[in-house]
C-alpha positions in Angstrom: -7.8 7.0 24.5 -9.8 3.6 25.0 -8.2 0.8 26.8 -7.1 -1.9 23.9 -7.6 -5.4 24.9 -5.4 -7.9 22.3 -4.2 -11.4 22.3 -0.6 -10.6 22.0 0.3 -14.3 20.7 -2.4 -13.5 17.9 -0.6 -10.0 16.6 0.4 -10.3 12.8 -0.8 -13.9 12.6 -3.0 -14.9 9.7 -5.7 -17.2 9.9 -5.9 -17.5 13.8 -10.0 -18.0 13.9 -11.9 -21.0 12.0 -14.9 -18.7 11.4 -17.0 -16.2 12.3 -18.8 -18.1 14.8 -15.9 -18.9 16.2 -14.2 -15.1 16.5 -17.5 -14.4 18.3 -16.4 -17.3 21.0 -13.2 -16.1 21.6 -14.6 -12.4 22.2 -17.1 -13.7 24.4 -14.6 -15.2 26.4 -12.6 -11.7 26.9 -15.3 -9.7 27.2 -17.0 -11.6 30.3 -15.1 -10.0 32.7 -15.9 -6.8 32.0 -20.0 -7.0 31.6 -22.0 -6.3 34.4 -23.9 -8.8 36.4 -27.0 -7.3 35.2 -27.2 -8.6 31.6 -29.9 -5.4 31.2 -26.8 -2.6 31.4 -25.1 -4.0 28.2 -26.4 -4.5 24.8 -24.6 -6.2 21.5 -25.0 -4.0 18.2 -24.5 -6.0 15.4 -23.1 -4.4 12.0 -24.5 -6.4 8.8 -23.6 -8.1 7.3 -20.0 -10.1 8.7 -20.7 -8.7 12.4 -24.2 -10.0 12.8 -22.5 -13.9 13.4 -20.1 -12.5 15.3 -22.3 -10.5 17.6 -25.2 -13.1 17.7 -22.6 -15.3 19.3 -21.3 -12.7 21.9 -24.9 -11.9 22.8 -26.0 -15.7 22.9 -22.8 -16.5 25.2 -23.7 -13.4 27.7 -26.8 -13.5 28.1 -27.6 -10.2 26.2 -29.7 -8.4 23.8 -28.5 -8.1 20.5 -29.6 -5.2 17.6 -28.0 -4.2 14.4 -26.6 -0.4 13.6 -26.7 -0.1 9.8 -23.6 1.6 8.6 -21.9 1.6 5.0 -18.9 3.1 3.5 -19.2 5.6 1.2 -17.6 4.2 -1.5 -14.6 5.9 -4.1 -15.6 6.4 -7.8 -14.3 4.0 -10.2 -13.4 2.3 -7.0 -16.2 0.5 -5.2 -14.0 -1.6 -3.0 -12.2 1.1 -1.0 -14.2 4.0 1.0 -13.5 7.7 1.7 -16.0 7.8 4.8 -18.8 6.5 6.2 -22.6 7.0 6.3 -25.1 6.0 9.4 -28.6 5.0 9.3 -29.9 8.0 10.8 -27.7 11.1 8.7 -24.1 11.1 10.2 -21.0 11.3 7.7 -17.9 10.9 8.9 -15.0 11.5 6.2 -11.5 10.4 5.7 -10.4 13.9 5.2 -7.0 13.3 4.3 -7.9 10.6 1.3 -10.4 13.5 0.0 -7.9 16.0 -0.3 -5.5 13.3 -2.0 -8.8 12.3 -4.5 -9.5 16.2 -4.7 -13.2 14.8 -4.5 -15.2 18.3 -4.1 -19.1 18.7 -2.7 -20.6 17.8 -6.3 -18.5 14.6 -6.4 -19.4 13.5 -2.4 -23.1 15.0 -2.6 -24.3 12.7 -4.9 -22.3 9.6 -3.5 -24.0 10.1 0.1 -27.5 10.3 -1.7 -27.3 7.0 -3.1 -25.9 5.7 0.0 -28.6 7.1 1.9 -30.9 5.5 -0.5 -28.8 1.7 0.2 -29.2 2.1 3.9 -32.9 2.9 4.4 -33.3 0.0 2.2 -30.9 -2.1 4.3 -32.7 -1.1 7.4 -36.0 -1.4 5.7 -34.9 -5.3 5.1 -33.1 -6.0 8.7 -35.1 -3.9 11.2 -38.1 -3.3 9.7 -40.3 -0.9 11.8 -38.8 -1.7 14.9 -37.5 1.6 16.9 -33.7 1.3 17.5 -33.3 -0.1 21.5 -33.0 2.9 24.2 -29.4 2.9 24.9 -29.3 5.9 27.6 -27.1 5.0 30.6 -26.1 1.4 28.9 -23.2 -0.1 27.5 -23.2 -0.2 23.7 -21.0 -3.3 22.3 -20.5 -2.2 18.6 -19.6 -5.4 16.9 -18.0 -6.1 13.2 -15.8 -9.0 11.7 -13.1 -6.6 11.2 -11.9 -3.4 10.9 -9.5 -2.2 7.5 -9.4 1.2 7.7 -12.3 1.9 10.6 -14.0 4.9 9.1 -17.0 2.7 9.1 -17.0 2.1 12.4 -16.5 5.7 13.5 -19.9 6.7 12.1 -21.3 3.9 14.1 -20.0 5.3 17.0 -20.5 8.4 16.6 -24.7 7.5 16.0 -24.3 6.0 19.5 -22.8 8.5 21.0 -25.7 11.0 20.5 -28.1 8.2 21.9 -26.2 8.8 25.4 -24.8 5.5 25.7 -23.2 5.3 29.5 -20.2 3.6 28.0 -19.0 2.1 24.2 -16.8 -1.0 23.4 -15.9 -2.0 20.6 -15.4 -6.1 19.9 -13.6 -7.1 16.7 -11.8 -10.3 15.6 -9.3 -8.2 13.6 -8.2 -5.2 12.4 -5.2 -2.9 11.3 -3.2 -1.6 13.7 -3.8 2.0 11.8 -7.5 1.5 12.0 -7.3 0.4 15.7 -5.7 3.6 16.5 -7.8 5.8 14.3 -11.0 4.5 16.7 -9.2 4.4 20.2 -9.5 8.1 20.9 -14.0 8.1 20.7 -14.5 4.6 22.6 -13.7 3.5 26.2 -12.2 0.0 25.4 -11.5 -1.9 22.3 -11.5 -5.9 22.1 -9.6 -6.9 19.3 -7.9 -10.2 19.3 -5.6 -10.1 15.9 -4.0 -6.8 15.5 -1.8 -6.9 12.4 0.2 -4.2 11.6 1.3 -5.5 7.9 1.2 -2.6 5.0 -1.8 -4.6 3.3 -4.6 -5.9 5.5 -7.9 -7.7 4.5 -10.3 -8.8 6.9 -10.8 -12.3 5.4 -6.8 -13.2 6.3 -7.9 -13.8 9.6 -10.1 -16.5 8.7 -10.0 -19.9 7.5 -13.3 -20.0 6.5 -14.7 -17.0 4.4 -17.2 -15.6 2.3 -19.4 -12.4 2.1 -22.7 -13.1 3.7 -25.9 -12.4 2.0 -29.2 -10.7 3.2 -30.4 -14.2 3.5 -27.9 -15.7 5.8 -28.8 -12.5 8.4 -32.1 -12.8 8.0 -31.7 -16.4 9.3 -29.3 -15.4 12.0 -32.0 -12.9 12.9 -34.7 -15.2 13.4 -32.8 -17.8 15.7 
């Protein structure tokens, strides 16, 4: 089980962070301690399109390299909002087993649904990465960034992508998240920075925030460049 690293006086509150930018700050500030001296051990990966402010600003603040993992959910039919599981940019699925069985969603109905995600992500990476190999990460610590985490299946096919890159250790830095999703992700990761734990019965991301909106491909791109 990863350590879990909170602000206690931030647990169930609703719009403790003025922005993105500004989450990024506050993890910066709690993650310091526990980055090595050489800035080379430790890199930021980004997940577009919320996390890439987010983890611009931790990498800017210590001094590290930052790179993007490309993840997306694999989304529920006739319900595009909400996710059964999650997809990687190089193949791995990770599914919410439980909600499958309760959707009685069979092979025919998920086959199909990962092809087209498939499809979305090598365009995605096409966009963001280009041609550009993903960074070496053997014997590093990987930083896996987003702006939050609802349910965290996402996240758990971003880990598991690192994993199998031999990362020497993997944190995970997140303004917010559900308590369910923070416990669903403890077990595969040696630490978790999360600053605004909520455990309320309905949780969005964007309650943490005073200032939202869904980036587009544009504002990362600009990000990217800077």
């Amino acid at each position: 089980m990863g350590k879990i690293i909170e602000m206690k006086e931030l647990r169930n509150k609703n719009y403790v962070f003025r922005d993105r930018v500004h989450a990024g700050e506050l993890l910066a500030s709690r993650l310091k301690p526990y980055i090595g001296k050489d800035s080379k051990d430790s890199i930021v990966l980004a997940i577009p399109s919320g996390g890439v402010p987010v983890g611009n600003t931790i990498a800017k603040k210590l001094g590290l390299q930052m790179d993007l993992i490309i993840v997306r959910k694999l989304p529920i039919p006739y319900n595009t909002e909400a996710g059964f599981g999650s997809m990687s940019w190089n193949g791995e699925v990770k599914l919410n087993e439980k909600l499958v069985h309760q959707l009685q969603l069979s092979d025919s109905d998920i086959d199909p649904i990962i092809a087209d995600v498939k499809r979305e992500l090598d365009k995605r990476m096409e966009i963001f990465r280009g041609k550009r190999p993903f960074p070496e990460l053997k014997n590093k610590t990987a930083i896996i960034v987003d702006d939050g985490l609802a349910s965290g299946y996402t996240l758990l096919a971003a880990i598991s992508s690192v994993k199998r890159l031999s990362s020497a250790k993997i944190i995970v830095a997140v303004p917010t998240a559900s308590k369910n999703a923070i416990d669903l992700v403890a077990p595969y990761v040696d630490e978790i920075f999360c600053l605004n734990i909520r455990e309320t019965s309905i949780f969005a991301v964007a309650d943490a925030y005073k200032e939202w909106h869904d980036l587009t491909e544009q504002e990362v791109l600009k990000i990217l460049r800077k």
